[in-house]
ChimeraX commands (.cxc) that place a marker at each C-alpha (Angstrom):
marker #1 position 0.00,0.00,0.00 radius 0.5
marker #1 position 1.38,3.38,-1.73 radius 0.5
marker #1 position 0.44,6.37,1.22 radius 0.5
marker #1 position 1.25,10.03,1.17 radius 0.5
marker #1 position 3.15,9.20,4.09 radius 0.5
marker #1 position 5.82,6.95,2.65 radius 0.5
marker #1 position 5.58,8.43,-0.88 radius 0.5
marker #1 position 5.85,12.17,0.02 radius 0.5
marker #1 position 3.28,15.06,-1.68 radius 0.5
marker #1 position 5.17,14.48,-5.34 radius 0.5
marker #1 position 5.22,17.18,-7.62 radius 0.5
marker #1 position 1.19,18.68,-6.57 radius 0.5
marker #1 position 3.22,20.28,-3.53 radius 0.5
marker #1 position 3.63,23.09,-5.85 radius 0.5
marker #1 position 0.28,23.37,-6.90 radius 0.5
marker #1 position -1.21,24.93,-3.99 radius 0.5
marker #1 position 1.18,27.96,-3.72 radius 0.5
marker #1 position 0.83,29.03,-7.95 radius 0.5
marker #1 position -2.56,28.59,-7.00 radius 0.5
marker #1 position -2.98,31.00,-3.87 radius 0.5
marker #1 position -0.12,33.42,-5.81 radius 0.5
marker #1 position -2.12,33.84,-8.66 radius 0.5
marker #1 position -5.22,34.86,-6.38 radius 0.5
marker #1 position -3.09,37.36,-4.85 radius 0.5
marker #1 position -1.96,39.03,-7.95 radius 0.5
marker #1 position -5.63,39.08,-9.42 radius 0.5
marker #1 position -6.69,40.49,-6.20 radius 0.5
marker #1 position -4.04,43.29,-5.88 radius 0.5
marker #1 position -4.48,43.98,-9.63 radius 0.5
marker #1 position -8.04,44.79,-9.68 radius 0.5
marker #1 position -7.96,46.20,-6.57 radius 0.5
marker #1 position -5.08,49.14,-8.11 radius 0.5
marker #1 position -6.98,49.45,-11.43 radius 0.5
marker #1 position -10.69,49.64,-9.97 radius 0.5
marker #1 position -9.70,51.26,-6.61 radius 0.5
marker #1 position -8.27,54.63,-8.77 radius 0.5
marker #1 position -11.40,55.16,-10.78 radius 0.5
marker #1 position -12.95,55.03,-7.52 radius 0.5
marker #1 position -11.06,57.84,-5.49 radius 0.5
marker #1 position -10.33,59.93,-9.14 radius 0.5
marker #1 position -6.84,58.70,-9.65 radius 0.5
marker #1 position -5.12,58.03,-12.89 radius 0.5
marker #1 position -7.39,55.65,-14.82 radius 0.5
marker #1 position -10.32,57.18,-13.54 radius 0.5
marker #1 position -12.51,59.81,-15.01 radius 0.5
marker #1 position -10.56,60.57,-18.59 radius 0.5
marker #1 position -9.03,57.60,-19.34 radius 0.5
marker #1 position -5.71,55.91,-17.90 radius 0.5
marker #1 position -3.64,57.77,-19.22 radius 0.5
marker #1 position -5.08,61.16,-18.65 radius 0.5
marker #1 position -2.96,64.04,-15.98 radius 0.5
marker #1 position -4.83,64.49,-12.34 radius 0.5
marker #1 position -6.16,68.03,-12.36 radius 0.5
marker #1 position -5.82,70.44,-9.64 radius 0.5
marker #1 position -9.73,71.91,-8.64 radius 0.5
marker #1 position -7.87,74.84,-7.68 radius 0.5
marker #1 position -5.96,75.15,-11.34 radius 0.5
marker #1 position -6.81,78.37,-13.22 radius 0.5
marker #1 position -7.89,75.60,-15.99 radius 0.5
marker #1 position -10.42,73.62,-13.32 radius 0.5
marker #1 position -11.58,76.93,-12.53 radius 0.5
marker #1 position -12.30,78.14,-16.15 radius 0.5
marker #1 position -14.24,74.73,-16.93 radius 0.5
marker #1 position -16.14,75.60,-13.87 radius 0.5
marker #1 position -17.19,79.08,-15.17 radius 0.5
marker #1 position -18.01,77.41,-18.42 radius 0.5
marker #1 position -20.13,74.61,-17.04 radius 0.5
marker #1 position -22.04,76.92,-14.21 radius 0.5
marker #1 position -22.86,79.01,-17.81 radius 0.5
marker #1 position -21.18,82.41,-16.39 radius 0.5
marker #1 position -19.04,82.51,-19.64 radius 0.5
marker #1 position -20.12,81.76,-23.23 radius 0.5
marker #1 position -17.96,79.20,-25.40 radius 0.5
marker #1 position -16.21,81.56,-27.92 radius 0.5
marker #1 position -14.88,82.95,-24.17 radius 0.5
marker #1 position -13.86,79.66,-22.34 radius 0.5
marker #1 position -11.96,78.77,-25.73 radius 0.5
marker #1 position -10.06,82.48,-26.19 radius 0.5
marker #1 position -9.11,82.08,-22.48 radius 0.5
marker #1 position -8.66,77.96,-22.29 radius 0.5
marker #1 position -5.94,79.12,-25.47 radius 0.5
marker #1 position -4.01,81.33,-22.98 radius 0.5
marker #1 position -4.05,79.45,-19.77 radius 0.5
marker #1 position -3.29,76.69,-22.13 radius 0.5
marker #1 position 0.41,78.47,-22.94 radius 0.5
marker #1 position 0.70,79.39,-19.37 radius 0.5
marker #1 position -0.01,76.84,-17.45 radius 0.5
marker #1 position -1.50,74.29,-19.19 radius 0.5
marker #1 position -0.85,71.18,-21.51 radius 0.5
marker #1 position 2.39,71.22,-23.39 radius 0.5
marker #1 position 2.79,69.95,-27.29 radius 0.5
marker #1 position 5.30,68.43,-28.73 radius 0.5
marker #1 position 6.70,69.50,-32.32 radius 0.5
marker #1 position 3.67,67.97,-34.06 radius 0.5
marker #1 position 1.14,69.65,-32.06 radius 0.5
marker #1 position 0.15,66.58,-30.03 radius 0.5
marker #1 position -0.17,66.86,-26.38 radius 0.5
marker #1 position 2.34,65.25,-23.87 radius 0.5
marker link #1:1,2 radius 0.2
marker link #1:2,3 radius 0.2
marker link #1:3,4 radius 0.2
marker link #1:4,5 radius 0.2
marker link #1:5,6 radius 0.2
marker link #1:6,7 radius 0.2
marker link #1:7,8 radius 0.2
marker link #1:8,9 radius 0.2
marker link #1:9,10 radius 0.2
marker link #1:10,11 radius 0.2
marker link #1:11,12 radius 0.2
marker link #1:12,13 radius 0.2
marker link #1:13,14 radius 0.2
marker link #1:14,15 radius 0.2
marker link #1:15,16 radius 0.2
marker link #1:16,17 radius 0.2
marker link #1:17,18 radius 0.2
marker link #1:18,19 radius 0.2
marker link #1:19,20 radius 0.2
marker link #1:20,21 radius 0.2
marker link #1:21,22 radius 0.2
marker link #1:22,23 radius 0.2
marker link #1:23,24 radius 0.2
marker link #1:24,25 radius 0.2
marker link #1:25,26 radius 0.2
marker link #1:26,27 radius 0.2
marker link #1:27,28 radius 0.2
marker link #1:28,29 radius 0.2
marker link #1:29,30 radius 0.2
marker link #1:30,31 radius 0.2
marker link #1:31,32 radius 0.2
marker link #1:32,33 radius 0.2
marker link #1:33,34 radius 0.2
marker link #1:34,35 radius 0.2
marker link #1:35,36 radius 0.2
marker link #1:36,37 radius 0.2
marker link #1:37,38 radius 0.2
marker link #1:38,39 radius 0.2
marker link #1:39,40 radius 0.2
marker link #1:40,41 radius 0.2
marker link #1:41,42 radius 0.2
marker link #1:42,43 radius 0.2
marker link #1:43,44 radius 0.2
marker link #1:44,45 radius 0.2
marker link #1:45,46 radius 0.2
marker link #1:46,47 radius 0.2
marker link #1:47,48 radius 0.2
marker link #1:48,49 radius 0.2
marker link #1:49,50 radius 0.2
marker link #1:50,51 radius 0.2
marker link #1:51,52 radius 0.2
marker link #1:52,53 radius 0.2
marker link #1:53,54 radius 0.2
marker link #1:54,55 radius 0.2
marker link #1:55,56 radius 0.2
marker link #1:56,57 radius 0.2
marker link #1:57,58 radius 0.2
marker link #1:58,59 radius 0.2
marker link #1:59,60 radius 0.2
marker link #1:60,61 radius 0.2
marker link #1:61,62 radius 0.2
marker link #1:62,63 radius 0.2
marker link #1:63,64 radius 0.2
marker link #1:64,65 radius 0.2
marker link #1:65,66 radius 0.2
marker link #1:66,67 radius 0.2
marker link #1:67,68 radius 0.2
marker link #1:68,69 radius 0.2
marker link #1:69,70 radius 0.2
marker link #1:70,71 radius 0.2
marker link #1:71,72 radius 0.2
marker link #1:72,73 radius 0.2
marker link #1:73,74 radius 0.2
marker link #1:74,75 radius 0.2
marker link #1:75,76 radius 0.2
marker link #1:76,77 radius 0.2
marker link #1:77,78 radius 0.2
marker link #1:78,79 radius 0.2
marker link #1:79,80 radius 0.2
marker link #1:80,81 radius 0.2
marker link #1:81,82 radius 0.2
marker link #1:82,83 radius 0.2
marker link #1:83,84 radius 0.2
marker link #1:84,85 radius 0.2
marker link #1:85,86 radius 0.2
marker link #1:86,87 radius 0.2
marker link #1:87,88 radius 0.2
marker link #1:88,89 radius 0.2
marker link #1:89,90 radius 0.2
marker link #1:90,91 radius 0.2
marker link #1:91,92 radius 0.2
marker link #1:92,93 radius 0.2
marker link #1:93,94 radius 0.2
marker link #1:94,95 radius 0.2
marker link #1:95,96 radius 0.2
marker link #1:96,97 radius 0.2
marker link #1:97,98 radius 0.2
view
């Protein structure tokens, strides 16, 4: 009679562990890529790739204006163009944003 005990566990020792590792590394990874969108992190509202944006920004405030309707839109734009050089999103040589 073949037991565990005089055999040993064989190779399904190492089963167990990938198993519970591979539940730990789901876990954490959903956890860091639902938990942002949650508290308005990166990956949140905008996309994943998209910059966090100070409330307190000049831009944040301008939106604000816009969306409250204290400004028209041929404003926000004139003004979203010069915050924009000031303070706001740079371009690379092709005119994309970085």
């Amino acid at each position: 009679m073949n037991t565990l005990a005089h055999a040993g566990p064989g190779p399904w020792i190492l089963f167990f562990p990938l198993v519970w590792a591979v539940v730990i590394v789901t876990v954490v990874t959903a956890l860091r890529r639902f938990g942002r969108r949650r508290h308005g992190g990166p990956g949140g509202f905008g996309g994943p790739g998209a910059p966090r944006v100070d409330e307190q920004s000049p831009i944040a405030l301008l939106g604000h204006r816009f969306a409250a309707g204290e400004i028209d839109e041929d404003e926000y734009w004139r003004r979203l163009t010069v915050l924009e050089e000031q303070f706001g999103r740079r371009t690379d040589d092709k005119g994309r944003r970085r």
